[in-house]
NUVOVEX-208799 format. One record per residue (C-alpha): x, z, y; residue in three letters. Coordinates in steps of 0.1 Angstrom, whole numbers, padded with zeros to 4 digits, always signed. Example, Ala and Ser with C-alpha at 12.3 -4.5 7.8 and 13.67 -1.06 7.14 Angstrom:
+0123+0078-0045ala/+0137+0071-0011ser/
//
This chain:
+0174+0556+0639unk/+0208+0565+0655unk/+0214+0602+0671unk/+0244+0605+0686unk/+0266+0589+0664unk/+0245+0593+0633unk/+0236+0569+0611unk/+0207+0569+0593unk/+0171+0574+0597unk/+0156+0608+0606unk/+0128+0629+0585unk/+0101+0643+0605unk/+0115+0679+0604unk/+0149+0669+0617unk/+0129+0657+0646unk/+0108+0688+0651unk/+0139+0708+0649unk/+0159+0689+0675unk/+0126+0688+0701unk/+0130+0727+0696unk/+0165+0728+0707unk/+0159+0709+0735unk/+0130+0730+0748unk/+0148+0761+0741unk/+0182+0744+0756unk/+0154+0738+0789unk/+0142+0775+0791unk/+0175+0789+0788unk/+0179+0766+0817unk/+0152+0776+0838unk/+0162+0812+0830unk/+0193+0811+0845unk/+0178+0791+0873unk/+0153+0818+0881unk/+0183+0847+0880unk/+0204+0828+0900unk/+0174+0828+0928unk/+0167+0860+0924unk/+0207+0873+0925unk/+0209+0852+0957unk/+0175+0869+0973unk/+0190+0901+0965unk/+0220+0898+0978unk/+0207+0880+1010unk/+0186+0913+1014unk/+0217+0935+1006unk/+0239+0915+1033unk/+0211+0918+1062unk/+0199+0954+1053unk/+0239+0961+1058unk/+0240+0947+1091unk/+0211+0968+1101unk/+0225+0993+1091unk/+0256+0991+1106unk/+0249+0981+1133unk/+0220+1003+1145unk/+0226+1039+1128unk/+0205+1071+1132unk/+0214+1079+1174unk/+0198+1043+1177unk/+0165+1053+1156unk/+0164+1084+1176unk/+0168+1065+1209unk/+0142+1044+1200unk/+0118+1064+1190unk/+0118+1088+1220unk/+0111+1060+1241unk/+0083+1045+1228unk/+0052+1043+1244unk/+0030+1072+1236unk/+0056+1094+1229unk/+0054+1133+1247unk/+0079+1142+1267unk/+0083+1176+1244unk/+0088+1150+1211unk/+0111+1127+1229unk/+0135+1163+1242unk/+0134+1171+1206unk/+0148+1138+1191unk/+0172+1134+1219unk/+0182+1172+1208unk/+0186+1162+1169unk/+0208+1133+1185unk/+0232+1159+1200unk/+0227+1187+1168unk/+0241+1157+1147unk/+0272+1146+1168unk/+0277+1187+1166unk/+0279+1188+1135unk/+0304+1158+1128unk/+0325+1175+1156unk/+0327+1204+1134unk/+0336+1189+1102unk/+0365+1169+1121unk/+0376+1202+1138unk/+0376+1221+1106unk/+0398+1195+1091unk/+0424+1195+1119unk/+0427+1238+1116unk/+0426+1237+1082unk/+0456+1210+1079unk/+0473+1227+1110unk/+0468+1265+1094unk/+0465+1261+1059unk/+0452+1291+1039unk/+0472+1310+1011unk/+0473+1342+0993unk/+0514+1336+0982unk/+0541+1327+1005unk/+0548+1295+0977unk/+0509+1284+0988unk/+0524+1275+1020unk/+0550+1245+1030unk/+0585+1244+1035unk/+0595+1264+1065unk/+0565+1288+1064unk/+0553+1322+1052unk/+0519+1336+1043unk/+0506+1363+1068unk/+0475+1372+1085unk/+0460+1354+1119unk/+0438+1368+1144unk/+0410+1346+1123unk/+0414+1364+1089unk/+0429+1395+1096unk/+0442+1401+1059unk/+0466+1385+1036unk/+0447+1380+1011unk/+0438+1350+1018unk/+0456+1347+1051unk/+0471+1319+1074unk/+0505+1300+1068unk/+0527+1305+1095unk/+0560+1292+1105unk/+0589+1315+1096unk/+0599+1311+1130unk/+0576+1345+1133unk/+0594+1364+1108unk/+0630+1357+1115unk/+0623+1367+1154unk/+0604+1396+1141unk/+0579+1393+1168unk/+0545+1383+1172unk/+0546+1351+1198unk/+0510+1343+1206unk/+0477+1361+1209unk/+0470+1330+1179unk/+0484+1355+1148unk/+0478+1396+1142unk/+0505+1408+1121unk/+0487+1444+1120unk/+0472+1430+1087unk/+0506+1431+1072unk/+0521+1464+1058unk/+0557+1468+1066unk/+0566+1458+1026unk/+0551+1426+1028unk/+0566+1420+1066unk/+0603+1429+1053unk/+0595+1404+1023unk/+0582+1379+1044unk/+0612+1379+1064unk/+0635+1382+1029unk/+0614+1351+1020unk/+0621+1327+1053unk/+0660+1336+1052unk/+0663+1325+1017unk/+0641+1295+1021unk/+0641+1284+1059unk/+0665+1254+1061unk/+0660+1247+1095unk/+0651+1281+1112unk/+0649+1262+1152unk/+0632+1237+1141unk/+0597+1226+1113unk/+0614+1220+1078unk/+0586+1201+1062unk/+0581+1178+1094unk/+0621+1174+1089unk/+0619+1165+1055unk/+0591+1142+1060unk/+0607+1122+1086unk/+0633+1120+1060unk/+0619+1102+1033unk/+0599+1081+1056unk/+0604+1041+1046unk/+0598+1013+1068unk/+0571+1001+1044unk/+0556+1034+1049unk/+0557+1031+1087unk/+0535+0997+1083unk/+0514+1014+1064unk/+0506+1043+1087unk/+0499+1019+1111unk/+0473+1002+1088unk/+0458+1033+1083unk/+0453+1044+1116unk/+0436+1012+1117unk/+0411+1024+1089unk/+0406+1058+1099unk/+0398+1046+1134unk/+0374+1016+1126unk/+0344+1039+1124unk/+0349+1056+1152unk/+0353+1022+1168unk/+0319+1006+1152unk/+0304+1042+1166unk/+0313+1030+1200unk/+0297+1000+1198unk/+0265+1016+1185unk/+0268+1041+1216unk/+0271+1007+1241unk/+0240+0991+1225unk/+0222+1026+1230unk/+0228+1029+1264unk/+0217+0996+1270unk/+0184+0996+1255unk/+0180+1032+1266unk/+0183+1019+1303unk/+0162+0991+1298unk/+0131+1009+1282unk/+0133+1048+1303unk/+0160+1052+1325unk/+0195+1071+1317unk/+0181+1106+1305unk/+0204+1139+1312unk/+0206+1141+1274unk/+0213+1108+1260unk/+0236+1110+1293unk/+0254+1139+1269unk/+0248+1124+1234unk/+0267+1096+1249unk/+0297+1112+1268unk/+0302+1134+1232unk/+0302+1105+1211unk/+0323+1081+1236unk/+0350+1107+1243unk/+0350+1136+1224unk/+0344+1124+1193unk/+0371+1094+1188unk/+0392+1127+1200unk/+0383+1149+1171unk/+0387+1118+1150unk/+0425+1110+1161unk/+0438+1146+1166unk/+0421+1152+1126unk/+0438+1124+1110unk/+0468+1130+1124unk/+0465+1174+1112unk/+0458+1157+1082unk/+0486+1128+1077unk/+0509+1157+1093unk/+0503+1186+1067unk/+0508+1162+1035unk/+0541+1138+1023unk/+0549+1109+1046unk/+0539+1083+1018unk/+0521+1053+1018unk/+0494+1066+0995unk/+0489+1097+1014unk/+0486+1077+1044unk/+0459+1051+1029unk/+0442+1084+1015unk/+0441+1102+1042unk/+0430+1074+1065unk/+0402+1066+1044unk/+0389+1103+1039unk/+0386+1106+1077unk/+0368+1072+1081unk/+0346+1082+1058unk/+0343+1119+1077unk/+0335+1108+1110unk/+0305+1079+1096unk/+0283+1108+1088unk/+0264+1095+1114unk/+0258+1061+1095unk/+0251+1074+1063unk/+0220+1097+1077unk/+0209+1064+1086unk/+0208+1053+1050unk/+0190+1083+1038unk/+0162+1086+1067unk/+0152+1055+1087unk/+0134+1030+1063unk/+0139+0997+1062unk/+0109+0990+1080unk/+0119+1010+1106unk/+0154+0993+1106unk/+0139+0958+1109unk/+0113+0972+1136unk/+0148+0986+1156unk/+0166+0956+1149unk/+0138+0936+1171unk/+0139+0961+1197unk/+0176+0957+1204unk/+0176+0922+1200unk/+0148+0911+1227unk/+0159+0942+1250unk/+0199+0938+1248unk/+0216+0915+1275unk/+0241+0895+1257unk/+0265+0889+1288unk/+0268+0928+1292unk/+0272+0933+1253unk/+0302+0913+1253unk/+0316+0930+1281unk/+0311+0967+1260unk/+0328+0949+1232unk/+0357+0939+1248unk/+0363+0973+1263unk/+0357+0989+1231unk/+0388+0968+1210unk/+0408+0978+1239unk/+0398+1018+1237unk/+0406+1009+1198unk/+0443+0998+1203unk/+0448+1030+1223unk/+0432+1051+1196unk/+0454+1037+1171unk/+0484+1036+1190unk/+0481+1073+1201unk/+0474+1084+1165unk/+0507+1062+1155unk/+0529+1078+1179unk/+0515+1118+1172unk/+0526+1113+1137unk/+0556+1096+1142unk/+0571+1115+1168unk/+0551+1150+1165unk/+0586+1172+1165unk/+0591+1156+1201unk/+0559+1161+1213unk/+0559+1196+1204unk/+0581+1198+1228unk/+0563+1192+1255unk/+0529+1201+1242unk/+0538+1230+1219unk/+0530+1265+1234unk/+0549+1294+1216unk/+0577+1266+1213unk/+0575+1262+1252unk/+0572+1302+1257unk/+0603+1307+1238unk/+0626+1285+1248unk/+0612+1303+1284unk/+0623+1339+1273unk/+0660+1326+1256unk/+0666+1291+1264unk/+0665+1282+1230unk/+0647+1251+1221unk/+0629+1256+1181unk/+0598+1238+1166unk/+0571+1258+1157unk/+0549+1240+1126unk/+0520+1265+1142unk/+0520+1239+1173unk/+0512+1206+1155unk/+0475+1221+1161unk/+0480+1223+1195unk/+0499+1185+1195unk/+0469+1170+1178unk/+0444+1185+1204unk/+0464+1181+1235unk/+0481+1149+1233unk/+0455+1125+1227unk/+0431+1144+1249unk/+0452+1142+1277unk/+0452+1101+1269unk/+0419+1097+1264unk/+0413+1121+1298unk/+0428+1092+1312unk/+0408+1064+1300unk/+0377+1083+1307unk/+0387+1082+1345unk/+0397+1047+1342unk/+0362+1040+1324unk/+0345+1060+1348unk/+0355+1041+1376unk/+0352+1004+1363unk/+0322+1013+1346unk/+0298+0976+1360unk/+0268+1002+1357unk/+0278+1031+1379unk/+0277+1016+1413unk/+0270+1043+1435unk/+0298+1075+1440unk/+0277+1095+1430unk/+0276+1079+1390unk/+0316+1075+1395unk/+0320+1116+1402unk/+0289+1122+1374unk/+0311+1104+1350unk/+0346+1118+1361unk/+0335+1158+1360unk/+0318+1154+1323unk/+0351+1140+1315unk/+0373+1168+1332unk/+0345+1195+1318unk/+0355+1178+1281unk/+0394+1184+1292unk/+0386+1220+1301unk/+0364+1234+1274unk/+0393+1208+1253unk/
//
């Protein structure tokens, strides 16, 4: 017979041999079939477990599970407690970052950046380590603010200190590595600040959302406790505050380059979802699915939209103050800076002290985000008595104050 082009007649184990192939040809088939299936399952799973996860973290768990029926008041205090322990702790981590960028640590004056020395603070009280310091100090030979304690410094090492600044400080008024960094600033790398403001702050953003979906559900199933009342203040303000004034210690102690700014962006995003992460580790997917129904029969839709929508526009303001603290920190320091302030009081002088980009990060966009707290506070759809409006306006002014 003819096979494909051949001629000829077949023997019976050319046959056999060809039926083989063609059944093996088939598995193969089915094989691939079966992983295909089974890659697309998997991935299904992988794509709605994400959403879960993202969008209900560990505060939502928490919430949740101090308000279901059956649960003691004690047990429900306690969850709502861990709630607050956890933003704590994230509050930390962000605040350590911003002192540690503003006031590095060094046990050689060449540890330290251009236009600084290495001397002791009030926080160390020795030089070994001790705090970098702007050379503004040592050429004034003075001590400025309550902030450093030169008694930890023997007169040797204060005389080489200020032997040190003289032959190193290039701008002696004003910050010499925020200079040089405005220097070599490109326009590329200005677009690519902006971008990662963006990332840094997308997080903090998706947090928000979480913390509108919580108060939601939360007021739909108990009631607005005093303590999620807290857990949500903390995470709504003081938290996206932490998050901003940290990025920008961070993007302001390194090289204005693009990669520092993607990298530094990216290491704060990935700081401030600690939250998220827990998440992963402790609520199980069953829980997650048994949350996810929770949220989606108790959540009104209209008034989800609503949080949304005020949440991109909270966002833009994030990113834009971030944007403008980096780019125009020298300025702000200014107006914000408070040994710079106290010394152009005492000679008129106007000089840039690096040691007040700490007190730019903090001040600045709190101040800002003071601001949109009242606004908040007083367009919030929910509070519609006074008395919510002036609940809402002194947690905001006791965040300011103990700011």
């Amino acid at each position: 017979g003819d096979v494909d082009g051949f001629q000829g007649p077949l023997d019976a184990a050319m046959v056999e041999r060809l039926v083989e192939v063609e059944k093996r040809l088939q598995e193969l088939n089915d094989e691939t079939k079966e992983r295909e299936r089974t890659m697309t399952s998997t991935i299904k799973d992988m794509v709605a477990s994400s959403k879960t996860q993202k969008a209900h973290g560990i505060h939502m768990a928490l919430m949740v599970s101090a308000t279901e029926e059956g649960v003691g008041r004690t047990k429900s205090v306690c969850l709502q407690l861990v709630s607050i322990a956890i933003i704590s702790v994230q509050l930390m981590v962000l605040y350590t970052i911003m002192w540690e960028s503003s006031s590095s640590r060094c046990m050689e004056h060449a540890d330290c950046k251009a236009g600084e020395f290495c001397g002791s603070s009030w926080l160390y009280h020795r030089t070994s380590p001790g705090a970098c310091m702007d050379c503004l100090y040592a050429l004034e030979n003075r001590e400025i603010s309550g902030f450093f304690d030169f008694s930890g410094m023997s007169g040797e090492l204060w005389t080489e200190s200020i032997k040190y600044c003289n032959a190193t400080d290039v701008f002696p008024t004003r910050c010499d590595h925020l200079v040089h960094n405005r220097d070599i600033l490109s326009g590329a790398g200005v677009m690519v600040l902006g971008f990662s403001a963006v990332i840094a702050l997308i997080p903090a953003i998706q947090d928000l959302d979480q913390c509108n979906d919580e108060q939601l559900v939360m007021i739909a199933r108990h009631g607005l406790s005093p303590l999620f009342y807290v857990s949500h203040r903390l995470r709504f303000y003081l938290v996206p505050l932490f998050v901003v004034g940290a990025t920008a210690a961070l993007i302001l102690s390194n090289a204005f380059t693009s990669q520092d700014f993607l990298l530094n962006g990216l290491a704060i995003g990935f700081a401030s979802s600690i939250d998220d992460m827990l998440s992963f580790f402790f609520v199980t997917k069953a829980r997650r699915e048994r949350i996810e129904g929770v949220v989606e029969t108790t959540l009104d839709q209209q008034e989800r939209v609503a949080g949304w929508k005020r949440n991109r526009l909270y966002g833009i303001t994030l990113a834009l103050t971030l944007f403008v603290t980096v780019l125009f920190c020298e300025d702000l320091i200014q107006i914000f800076g408070d040994d710079s302030r106290r010394v152009y009081q005492e000679d008129g002088v106007r000089r840039t002290s690096c040691a007040d980009i700490l007190d730019v990060t903090w001040e600045f966009p709190g101040c800002l985000i003071y601001f949109v707290a009242l606004l908040m506070s007083a367009f919030n759809e929910r509070n519609t008595t006074w008395r919510k409006v002036a609940q809402d306006a002194l947690m905001t002014l006791l965040i300011k104050v103990l700011g």
